[in-house]
C-alpha positions in Angstrom: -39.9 172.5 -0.2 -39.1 175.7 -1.8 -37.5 175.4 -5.4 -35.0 177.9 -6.7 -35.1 179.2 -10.5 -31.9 177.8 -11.6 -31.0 180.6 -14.0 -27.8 179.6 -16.4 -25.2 181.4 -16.2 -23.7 183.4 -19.4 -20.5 182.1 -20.7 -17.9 184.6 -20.3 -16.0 185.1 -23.8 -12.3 185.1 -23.5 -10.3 186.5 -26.6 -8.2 184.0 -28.3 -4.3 183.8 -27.8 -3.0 184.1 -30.8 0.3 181.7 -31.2 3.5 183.6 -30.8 1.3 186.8 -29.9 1.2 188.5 -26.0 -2.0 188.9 -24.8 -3.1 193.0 -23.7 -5.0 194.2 -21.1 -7.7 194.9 -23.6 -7.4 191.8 -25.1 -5.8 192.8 -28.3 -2.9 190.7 -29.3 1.1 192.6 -29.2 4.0 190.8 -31.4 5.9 189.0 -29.1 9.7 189.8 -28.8 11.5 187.5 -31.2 14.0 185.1 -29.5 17.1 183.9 -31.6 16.6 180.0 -31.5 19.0 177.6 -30.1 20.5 175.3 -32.6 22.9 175.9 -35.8 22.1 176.7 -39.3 24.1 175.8 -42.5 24.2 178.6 -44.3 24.8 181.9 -42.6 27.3 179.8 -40.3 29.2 179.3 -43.7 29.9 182.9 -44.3 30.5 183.5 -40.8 33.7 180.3 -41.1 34.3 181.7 -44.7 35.3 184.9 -43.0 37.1 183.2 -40.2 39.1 181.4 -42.7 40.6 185.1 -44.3 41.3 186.4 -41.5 43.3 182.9 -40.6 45.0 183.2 -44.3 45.6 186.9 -43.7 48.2 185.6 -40.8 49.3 183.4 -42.8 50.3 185.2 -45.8 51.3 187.5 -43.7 54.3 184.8 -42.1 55.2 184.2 -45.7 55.9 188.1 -46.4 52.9 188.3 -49.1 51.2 191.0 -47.4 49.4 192.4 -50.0 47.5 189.3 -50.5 47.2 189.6 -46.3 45.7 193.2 -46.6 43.0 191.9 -49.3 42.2 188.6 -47.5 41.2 191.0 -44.4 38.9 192.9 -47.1 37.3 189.9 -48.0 36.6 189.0 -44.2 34.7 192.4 -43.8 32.5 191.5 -46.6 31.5 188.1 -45.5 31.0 189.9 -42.2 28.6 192.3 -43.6 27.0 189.7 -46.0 26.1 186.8 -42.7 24.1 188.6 -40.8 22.0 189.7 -43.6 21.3 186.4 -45.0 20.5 185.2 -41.4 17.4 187.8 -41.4 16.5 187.2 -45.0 16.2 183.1 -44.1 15.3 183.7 -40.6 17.8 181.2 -39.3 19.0 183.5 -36.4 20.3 182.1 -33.3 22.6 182.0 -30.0 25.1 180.2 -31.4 25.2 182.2 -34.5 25.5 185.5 -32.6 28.1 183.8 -30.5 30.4 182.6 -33.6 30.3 185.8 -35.3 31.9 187.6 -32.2 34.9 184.5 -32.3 35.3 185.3 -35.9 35.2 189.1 -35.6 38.2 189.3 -33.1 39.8 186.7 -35.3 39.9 188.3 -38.7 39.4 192.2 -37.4 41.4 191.8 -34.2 44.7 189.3 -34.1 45.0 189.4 -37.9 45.2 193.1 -38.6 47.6 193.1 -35.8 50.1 190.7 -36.4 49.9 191.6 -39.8 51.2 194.8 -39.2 53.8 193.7 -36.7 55.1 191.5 -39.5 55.3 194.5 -41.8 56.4 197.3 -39.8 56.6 197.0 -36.4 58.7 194.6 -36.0 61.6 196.9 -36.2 60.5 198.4 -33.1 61.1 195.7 -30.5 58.9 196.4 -27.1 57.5 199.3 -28.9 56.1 197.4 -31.9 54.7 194.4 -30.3 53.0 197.2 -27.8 51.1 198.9 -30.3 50.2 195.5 -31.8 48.6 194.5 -28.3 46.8 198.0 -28.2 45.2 197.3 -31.2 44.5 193.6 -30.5 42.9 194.6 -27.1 40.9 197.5 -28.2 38.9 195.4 -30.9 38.1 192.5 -27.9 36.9 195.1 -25.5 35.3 196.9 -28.8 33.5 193.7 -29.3 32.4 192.5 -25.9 31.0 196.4 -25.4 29.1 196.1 -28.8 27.6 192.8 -27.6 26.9 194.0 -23.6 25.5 197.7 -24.8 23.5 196.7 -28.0 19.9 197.1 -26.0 21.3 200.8 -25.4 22.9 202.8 -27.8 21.2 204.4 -30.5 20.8 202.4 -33.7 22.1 204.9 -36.2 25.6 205.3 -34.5 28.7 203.1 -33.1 30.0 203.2 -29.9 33.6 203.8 -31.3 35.6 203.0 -34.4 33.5 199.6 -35.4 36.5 196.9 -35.6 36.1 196.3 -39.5 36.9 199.8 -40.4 39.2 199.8 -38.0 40.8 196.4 -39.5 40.1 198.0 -43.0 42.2 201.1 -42.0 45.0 199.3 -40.8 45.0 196.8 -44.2 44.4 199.5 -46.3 47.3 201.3 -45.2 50.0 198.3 -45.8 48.0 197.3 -48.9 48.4 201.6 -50.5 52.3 201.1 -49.1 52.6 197.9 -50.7 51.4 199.0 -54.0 53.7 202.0 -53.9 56.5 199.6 -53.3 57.0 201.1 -49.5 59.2 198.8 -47.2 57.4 198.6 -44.0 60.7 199.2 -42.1 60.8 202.6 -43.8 57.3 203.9 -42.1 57.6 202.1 -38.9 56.5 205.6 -36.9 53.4 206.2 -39.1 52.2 202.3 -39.3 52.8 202.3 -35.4 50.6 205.9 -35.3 47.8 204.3 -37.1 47.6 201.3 -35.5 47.0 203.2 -31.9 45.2 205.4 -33.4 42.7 202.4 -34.9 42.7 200.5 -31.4 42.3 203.6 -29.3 39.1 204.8 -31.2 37.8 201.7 -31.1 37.2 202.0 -27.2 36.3 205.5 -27.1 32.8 207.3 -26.7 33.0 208.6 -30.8 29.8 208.1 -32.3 30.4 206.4 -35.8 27.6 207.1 -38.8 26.4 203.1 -38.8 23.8 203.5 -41.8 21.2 201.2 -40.2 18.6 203.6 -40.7 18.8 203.4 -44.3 16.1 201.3 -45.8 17.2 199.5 -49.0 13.3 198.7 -49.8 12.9 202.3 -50.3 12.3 203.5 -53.9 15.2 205.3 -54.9 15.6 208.4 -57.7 17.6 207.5 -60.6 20.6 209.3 -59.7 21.0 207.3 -56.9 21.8 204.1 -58.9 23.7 206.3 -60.7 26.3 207.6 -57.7 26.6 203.6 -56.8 27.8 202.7 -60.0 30.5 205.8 -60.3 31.2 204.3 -57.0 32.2 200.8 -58.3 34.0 202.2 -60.5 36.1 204.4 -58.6 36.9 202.0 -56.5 37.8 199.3 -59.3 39.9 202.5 -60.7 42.5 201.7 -58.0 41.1 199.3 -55.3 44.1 200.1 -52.7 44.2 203.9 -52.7 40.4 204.4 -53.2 39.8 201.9 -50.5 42.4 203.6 -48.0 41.6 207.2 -48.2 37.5 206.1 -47.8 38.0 204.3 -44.4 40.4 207.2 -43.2 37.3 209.4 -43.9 35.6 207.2 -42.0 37.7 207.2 -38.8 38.1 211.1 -39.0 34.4 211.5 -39.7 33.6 210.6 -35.8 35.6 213.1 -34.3 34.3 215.6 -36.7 30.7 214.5 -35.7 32.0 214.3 -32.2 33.5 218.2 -32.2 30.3 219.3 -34.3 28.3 218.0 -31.3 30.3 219.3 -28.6 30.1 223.1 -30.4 26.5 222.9 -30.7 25.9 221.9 -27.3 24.2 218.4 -27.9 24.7 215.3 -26.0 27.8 213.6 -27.4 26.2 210.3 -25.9 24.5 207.6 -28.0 23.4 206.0 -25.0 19.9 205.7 -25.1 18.1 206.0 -21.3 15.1 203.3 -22.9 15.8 199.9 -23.7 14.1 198.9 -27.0 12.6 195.5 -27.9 13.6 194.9 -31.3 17.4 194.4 -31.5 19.5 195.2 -35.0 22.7 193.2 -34.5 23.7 191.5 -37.4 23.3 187.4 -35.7 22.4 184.4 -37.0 
């Protein structure tokens, strides 16, 4: 009986998966995209309610005719904003319901709020017309937010697709706040509160791009003048909080069209709409 030489085979070597790694075609290992997990974290959730609450004390001050401590409330909202998201990255407690909660605060304390704040001040006076302006504004910060959450995958980091609803919010407070600290009535500058406050909801759905300073990286060493410029900021601001603070966010909603204009004379592409959809996504959740 004829007997075969039973050779062993070789043991084919398979690279290892690396947990939370995606393997290559060369079998090098990618970073995985990061999903936000599903569940709800303490702290970052508390800044996100903490900013809920000022804008919900903004409409309430507001009711009781203290509207200066309205406009400030809605300037404490837009920190806590700003601040939520960041802590959320620095503890890595992202997730859905995070992301999902800062939206329902957002249209809270940047989009009823600032309006019926400003209806209470000024536009009451103006019967349909007030109330109309007050739903512009109110509507263009919830379509500004649901487009912010649809198109984040596709418009270029470094701008905003319109007027970003906190500067918007912070442009409408900071106009009754100035006026209020002048001793203004707001029956006496219905036409110009009603002017800014379509102006504020209008840019907030258009195609402006808005300077969003996400490219600047604050673990960069800096030059000494730099620390300088932040300080002479501070105290500018703490100079006279109302003014300083109103004049800075109207600088802001102008700078876009100037950007916008700038663009259009160069012959640029207006568009932040990026054709690529990127991996990593920059949206302040948690």
């Amino acid at each position: 009986m004829a007997s075969f030489n039973r050779r062993k085979g070789k043991r084919l070597a398979f690279p290892k998966l690396v947990r939370g790694n995606k393997l290559t075609a060369a079998g090098a290992t990618a970073p995985a995209e990061v999903k936000r997990r599903r569940g709800i974290y303490l702290l970052p959730n508390a800044f996100t309610t903490a900013a809920l609450f000022c804008g919900f004390y903004a409409i309430v001050m507001a009711m009781n005719h203290k509207f200066d401590h309205a406009a400030i409330a809605i300037f404490a909202a837009m920190i806590l904003d700003g601040i939520d998201g960041r802590v959320a990255r620095l503890t890595n407690t992202q997730s859905e319901f995070g992301a999902q909660y800062d939206s329902l605060s957002d249209m809270v304390s940047f989009g009823a709020a600032p309006a019926l704040v400003i209806y209470q001040w000024s536009l009451l006076s103006l019967n349909k017309m007030g109330w109309l302006a007050a739903f512009v504004y109110c509507a263009g910060a919830a379509l500004r937010l649901a487009r912010f959450n649809t198109n984040i995958a596709v418009v270029d980091k470094r701008f905003f697709q319109g007027l970003p609803s906190p500067a918007a919010a912070a442009l409408v407070a900071g106009f009754i706040w100035t006026m209020d600290d002048l001793h203004y009535l707001g029956t006496d500058l219905t036409w110009f509160a009603w002017a800014i406050t379509i102006f504020a909801g209008l840019t907030m759905v258009t195609n402006v791009p808005f300077y969003s300073f996400k490219d600047i990286n604050f673990r960069k060493v800096v030059p000494f003048i730099t620390i300088f410029v932040i300080v002479l900021a501070f105290v500018l601001v703490s100079v006279d909080p109302p003014k300083v603070m109103f004049i800075l966010f109207v600088c802001y909603g102008l700078s876009g069209y100037v950007l916008y204009f700038w663009r259009l004379a160069k012959g640029r592409p207006v568009s932040i709409v990026q054709t690529e959809v990127e991996l990593h996504d920059d949206k302040d959740v948690h």
